[in-house]
N, CA, C and O atoms as a GROMACS GRO file, in nm:
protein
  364
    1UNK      N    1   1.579  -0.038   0.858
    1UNK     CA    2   1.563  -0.160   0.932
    1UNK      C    3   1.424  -0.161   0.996
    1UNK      O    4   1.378  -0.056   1.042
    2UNK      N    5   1.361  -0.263   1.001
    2UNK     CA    6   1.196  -0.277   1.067
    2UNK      C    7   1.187  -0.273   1.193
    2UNK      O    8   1.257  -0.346   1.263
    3UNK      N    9   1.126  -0.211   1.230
    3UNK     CA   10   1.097  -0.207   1.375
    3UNK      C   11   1.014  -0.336   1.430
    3UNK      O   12   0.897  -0.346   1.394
    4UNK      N   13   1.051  -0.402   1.487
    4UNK     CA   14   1.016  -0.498   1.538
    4UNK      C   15   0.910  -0.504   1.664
    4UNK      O   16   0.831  -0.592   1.695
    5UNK      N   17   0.937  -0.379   1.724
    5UNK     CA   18   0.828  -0.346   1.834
    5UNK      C   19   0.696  -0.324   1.789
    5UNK      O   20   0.614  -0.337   1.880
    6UNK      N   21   0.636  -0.287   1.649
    6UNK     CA   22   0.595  -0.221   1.589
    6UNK      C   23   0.487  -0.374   1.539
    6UNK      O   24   0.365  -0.385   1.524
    7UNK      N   25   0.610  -0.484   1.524
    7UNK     CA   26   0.445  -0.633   1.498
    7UNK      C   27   0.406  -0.656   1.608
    7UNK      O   28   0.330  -0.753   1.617
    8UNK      N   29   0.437  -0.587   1.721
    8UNK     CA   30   0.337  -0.658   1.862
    8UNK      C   31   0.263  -0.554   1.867
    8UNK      O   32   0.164  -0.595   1.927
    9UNK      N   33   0.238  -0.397   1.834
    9UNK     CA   34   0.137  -0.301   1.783
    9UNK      C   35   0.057  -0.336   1.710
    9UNK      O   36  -0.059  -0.296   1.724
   10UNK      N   37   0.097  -0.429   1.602
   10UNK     CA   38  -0.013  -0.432   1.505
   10UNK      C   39  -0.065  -0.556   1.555
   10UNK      O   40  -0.187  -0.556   1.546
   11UNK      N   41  -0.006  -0.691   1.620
   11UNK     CA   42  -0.115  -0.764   1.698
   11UNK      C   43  -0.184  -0.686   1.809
   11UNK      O   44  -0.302  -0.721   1.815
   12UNK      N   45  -0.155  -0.600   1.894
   12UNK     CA   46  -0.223  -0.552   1.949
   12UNK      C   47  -0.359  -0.476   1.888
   12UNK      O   48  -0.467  -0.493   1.943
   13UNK      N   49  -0.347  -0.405   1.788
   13UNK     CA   50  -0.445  -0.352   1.679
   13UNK      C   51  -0.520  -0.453   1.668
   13UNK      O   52  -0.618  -0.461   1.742
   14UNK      N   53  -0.488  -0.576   1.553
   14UNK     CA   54  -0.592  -0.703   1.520
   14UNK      C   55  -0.623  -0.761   1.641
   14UNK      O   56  -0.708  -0.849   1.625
   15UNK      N   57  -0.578  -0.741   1.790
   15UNK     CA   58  -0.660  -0.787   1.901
   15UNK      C   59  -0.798  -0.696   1.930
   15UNK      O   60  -0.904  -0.728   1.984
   16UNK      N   61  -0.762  -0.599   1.885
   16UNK     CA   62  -0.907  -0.499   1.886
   16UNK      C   63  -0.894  -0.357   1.933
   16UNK      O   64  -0.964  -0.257   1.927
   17UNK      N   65  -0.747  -0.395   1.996
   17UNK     CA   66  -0.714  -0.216   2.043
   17UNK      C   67  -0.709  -0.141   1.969
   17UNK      O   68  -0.642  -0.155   1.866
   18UNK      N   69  -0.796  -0.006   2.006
   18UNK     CA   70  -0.754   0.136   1.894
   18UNK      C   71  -0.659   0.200   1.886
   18UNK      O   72  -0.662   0.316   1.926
   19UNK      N   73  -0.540   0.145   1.831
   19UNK     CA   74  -0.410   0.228   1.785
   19UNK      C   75  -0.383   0.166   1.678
   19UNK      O   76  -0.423   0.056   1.638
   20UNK      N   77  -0.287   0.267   1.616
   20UNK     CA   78  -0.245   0.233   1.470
   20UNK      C   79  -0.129   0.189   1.472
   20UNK      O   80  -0.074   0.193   1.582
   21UNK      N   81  -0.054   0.133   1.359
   21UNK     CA   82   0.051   0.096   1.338
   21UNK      C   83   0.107   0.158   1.200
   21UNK      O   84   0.046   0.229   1.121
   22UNK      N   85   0.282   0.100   1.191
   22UNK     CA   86   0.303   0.143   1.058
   22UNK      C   87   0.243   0.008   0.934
   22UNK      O   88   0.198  -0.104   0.955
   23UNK      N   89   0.269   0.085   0.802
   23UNK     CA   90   0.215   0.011   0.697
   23UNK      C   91   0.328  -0.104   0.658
   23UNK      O   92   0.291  -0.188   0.575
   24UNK      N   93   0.487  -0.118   0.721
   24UNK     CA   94   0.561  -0.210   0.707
   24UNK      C   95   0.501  -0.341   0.793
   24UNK      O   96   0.509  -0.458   0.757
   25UNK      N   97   0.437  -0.286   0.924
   25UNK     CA   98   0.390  -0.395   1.013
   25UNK      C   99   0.282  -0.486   0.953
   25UNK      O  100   0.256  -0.605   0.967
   26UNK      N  101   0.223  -0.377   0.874
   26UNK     CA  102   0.085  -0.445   0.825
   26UNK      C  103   0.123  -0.528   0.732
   26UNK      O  104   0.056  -0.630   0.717
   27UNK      N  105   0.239  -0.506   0.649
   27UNK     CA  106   0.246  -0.548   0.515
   27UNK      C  107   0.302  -0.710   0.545
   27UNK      O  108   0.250  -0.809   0.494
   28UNK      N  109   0.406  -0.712   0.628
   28UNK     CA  110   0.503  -0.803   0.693
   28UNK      C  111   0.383  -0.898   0.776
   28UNK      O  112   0.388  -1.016   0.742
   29UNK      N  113   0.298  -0.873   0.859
   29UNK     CA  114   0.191  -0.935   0.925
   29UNK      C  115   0.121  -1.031   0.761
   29UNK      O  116   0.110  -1.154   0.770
   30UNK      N  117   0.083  -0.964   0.636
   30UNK     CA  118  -0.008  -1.004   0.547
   30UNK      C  119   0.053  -1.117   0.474
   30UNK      O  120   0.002  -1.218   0.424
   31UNK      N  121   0.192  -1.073   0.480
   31UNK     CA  122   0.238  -1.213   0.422
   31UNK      C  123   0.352  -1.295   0.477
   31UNK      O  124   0.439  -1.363   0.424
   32UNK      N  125   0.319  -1.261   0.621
   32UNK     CA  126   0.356  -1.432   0.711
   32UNK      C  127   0.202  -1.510   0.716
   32UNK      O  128   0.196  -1.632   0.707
   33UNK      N  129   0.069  -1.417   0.732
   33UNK     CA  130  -0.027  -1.502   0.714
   33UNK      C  131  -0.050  -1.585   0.560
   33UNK      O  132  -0.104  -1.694   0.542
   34UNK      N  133   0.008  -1.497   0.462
   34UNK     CA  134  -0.028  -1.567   0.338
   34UNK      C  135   0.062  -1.678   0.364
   34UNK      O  136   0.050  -1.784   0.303
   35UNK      N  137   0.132  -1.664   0.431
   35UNK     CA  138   0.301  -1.817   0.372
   35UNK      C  139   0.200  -1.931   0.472
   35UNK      O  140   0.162  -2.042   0.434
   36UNK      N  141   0.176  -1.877   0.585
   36UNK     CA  142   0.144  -1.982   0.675
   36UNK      C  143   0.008  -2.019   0.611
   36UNK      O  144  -0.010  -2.130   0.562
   37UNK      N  145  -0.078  -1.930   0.612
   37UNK     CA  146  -0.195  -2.011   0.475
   37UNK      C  147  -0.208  -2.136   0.400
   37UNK      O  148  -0.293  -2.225   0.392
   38UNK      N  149  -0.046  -2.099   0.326
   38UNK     CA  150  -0.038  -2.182   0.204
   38UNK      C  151   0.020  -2.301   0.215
   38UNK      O  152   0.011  -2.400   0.142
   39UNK      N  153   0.094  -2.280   0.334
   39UNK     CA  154   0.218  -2.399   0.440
   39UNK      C  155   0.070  -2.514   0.461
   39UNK      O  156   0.049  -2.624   0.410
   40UNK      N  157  -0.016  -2.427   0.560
   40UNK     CA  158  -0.065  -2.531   0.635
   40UNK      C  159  -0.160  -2.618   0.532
   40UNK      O  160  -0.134  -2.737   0.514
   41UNK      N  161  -0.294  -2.542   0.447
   41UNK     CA  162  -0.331  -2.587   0.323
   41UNK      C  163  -0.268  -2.695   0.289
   41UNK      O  164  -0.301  -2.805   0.332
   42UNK      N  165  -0.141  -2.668   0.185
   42UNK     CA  166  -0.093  -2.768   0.141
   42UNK      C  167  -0.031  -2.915   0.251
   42UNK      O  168   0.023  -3.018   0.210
   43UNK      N  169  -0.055  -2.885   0.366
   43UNK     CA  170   0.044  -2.994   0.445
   43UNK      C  171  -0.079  -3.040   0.470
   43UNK      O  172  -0.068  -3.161   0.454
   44UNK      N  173  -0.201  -3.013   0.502
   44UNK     CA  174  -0.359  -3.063   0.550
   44UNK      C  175  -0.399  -3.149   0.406
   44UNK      O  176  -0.472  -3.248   0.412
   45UNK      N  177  -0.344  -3.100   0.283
   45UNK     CA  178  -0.368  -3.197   0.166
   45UNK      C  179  -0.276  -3.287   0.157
   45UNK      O  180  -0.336  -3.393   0.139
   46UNK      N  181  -0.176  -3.304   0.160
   46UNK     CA  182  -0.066  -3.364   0.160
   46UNK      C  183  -0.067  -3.492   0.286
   46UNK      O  184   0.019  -3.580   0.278
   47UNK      N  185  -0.157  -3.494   0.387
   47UNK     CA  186  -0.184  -3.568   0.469
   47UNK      C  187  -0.338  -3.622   0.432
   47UNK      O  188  -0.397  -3.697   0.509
   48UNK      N  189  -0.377  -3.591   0.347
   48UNK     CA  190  -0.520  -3.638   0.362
   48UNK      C  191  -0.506  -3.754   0.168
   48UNK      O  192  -0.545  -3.870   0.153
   49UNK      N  193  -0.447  -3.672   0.073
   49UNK     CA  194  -0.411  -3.717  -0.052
   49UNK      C  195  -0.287  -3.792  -0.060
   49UNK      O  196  -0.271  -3.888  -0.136
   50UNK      N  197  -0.187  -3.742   0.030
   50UNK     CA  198  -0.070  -3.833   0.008
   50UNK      C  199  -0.026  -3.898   0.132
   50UNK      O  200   0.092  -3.934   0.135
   51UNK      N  201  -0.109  -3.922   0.245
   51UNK     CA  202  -0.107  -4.013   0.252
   51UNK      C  203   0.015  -4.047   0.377
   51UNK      O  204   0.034  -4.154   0.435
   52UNK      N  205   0.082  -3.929   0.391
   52UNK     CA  206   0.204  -3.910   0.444
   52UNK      C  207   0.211  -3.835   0.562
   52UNK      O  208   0.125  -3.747   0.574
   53UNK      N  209   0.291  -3.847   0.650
   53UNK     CA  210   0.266  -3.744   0.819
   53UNK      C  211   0.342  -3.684   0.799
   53UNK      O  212   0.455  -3.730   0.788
   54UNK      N  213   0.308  -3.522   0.782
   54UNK     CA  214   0.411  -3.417   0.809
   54UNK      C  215   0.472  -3.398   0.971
   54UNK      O  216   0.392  -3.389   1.064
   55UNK      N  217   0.578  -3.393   0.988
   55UNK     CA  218   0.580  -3.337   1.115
   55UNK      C  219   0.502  -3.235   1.214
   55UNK      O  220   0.400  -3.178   1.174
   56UNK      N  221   0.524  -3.227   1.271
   56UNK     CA  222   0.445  -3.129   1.397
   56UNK      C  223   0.547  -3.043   1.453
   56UNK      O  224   0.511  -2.985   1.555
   57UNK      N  225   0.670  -3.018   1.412
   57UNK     CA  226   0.787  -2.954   1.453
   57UNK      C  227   0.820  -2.851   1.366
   57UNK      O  228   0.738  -2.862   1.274
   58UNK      N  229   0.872  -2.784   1.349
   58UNK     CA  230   0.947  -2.695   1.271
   58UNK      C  231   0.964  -2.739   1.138
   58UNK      O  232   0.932  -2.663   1.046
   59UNK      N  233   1.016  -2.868   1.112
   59UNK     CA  234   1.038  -2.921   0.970
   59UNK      C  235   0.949  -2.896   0.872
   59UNK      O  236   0.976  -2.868   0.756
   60UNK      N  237   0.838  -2.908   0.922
   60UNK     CA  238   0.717  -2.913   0.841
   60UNK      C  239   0.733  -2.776   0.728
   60UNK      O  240   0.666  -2.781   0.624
   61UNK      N  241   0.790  -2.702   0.745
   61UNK     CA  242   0.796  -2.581   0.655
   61UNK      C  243   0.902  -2.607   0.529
   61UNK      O  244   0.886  -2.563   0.415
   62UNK      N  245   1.011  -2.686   0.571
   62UNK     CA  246   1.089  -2.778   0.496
   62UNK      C  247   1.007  -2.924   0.412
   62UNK      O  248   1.033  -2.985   0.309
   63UNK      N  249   0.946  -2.931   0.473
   63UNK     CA  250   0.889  -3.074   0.422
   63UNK      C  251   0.741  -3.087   0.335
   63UNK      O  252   0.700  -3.170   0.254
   64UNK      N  253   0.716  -3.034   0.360
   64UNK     CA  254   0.589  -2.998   0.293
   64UNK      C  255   0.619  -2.985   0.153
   64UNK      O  256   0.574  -3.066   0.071
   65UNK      N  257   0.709  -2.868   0.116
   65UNK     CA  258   0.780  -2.884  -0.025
   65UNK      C  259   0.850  -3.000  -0.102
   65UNK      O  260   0.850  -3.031  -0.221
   66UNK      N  261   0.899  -3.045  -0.010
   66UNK     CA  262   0.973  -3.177  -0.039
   66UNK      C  263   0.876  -3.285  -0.064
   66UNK      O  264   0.903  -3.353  -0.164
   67UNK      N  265   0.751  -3.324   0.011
   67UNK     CA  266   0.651  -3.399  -0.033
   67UNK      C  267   0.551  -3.373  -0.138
   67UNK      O  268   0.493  -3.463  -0.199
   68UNK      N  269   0.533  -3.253  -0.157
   68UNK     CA  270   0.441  -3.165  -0.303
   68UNK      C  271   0.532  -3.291  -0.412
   68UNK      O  272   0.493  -3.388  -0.476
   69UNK      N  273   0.676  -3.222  -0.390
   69UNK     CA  274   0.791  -3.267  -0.524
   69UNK      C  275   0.737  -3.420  -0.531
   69UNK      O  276   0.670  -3.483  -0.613
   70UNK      N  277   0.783  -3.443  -0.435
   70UNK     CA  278   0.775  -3.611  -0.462
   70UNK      C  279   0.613  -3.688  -0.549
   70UNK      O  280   0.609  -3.777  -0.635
   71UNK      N  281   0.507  -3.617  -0.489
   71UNK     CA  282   0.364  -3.653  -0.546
   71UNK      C  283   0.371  -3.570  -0.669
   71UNK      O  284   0.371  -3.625  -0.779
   72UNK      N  285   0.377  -3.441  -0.655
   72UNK     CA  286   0.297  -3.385  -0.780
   72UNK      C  287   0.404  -3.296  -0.846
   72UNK      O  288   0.381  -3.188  -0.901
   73UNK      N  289   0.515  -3.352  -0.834
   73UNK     CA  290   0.652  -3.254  -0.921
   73UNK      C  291   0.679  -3.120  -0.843
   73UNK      O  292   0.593  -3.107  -0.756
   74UNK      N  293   0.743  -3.044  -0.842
   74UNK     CA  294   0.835  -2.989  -0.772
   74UNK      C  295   0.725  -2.839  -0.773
   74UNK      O  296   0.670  -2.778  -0.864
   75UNK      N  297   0.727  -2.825  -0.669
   75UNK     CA  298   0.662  -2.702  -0.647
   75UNK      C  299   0.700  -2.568  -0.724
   75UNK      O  300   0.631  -2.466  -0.725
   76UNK      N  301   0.800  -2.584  -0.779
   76UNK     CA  302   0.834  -2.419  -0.793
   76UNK      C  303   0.935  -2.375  -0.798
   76UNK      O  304   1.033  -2.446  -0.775
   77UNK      N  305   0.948  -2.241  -0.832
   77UNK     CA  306   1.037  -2.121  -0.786
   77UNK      C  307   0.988  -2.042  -0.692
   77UNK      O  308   1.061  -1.992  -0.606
   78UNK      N  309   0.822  -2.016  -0.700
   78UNK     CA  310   0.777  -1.947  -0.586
   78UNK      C  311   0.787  -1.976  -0.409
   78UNK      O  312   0.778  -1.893  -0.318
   79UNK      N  313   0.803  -2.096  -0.402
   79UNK     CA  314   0.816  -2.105  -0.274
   79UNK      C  315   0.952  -2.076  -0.236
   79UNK      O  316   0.978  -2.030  -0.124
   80UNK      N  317   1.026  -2.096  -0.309
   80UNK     CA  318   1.240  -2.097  -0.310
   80UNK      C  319   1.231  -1.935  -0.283
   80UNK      O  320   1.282  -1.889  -0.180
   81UNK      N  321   1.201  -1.896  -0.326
   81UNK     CA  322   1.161  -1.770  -0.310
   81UNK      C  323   1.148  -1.660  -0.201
   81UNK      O  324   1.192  -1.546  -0.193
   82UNK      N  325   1.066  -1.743  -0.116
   82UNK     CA  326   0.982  -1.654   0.012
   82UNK      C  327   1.080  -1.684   0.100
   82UNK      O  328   1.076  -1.612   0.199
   83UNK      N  329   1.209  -1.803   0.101
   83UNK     CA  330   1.317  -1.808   0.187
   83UNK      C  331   1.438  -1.774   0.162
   83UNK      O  332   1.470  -1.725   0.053
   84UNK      N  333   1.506  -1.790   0.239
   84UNK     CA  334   1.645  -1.722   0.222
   84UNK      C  335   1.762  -1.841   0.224
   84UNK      O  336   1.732  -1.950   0.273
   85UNK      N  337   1.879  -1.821   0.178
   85UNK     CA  338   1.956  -1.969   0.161
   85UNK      C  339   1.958  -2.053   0.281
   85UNK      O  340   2.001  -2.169   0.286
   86UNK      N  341   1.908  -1.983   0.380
   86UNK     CA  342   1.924  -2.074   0.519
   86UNK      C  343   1.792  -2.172   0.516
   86UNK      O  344   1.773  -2.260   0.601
   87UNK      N  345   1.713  -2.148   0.419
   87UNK     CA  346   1.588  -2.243   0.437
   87UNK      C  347   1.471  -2.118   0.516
   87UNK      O  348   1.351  -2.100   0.494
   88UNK      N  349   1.542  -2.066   0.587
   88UNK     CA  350   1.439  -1.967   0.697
   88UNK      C  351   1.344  -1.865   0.568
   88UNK      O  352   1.362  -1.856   0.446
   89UNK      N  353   1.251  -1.807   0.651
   89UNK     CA  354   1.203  -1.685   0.593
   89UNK      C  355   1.252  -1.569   0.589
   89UNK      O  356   1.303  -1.536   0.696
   90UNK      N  357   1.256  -1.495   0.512
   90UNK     CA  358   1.331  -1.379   0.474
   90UNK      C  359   1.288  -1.264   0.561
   90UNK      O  360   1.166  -1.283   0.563
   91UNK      N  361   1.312  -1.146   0.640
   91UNK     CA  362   1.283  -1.126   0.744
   91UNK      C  363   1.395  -1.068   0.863
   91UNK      O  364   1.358  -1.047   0.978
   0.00000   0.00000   0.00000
């Protein structure tokens, strides 16, 4: 099970402090930044090309996919993917 104390170490680390962390923290840190990356990207195009207001709430992680589909066909398997049947992130 992940230690959870262990991602406020590794923000503490990327704040600049000299301590280490484990390599689950790091790994788990690399790709909530990649998801949120790709979340916000696509919702900053998706408002500028389609034209459409994503929310500003929580949904937006839901919706964003749902508006890709609608303009440019269905995003994927990869994004179905990175969540879990609850819609949430896996985690």
């Amino acid at each position: 099970m992940f230690d959870w104390p262990d991602y406020f170490v590794l923000a503490r680390m990327l704040a600049g402090e000299d301590i280490e962390c484990s390599p689950e923290a790091r790994q788990r840190c690399a790709i909530s930044r990649a998801y949120y990356a790709v979340v916000c990207h696509a919702r900053n195009y998706l408002e500028i090309y389609g034209r459409e207001a994503i929310p500003t709430d929580g949904t937006a992680h839901a919706e964003v996919p749902k508006q890709f589909a609608r303009h440019h066909g269905d995003p994927g398997d990869d994004y179905s993917r990175t969540c879990t049947g609850s819609g949430k992130l896996d985690g």
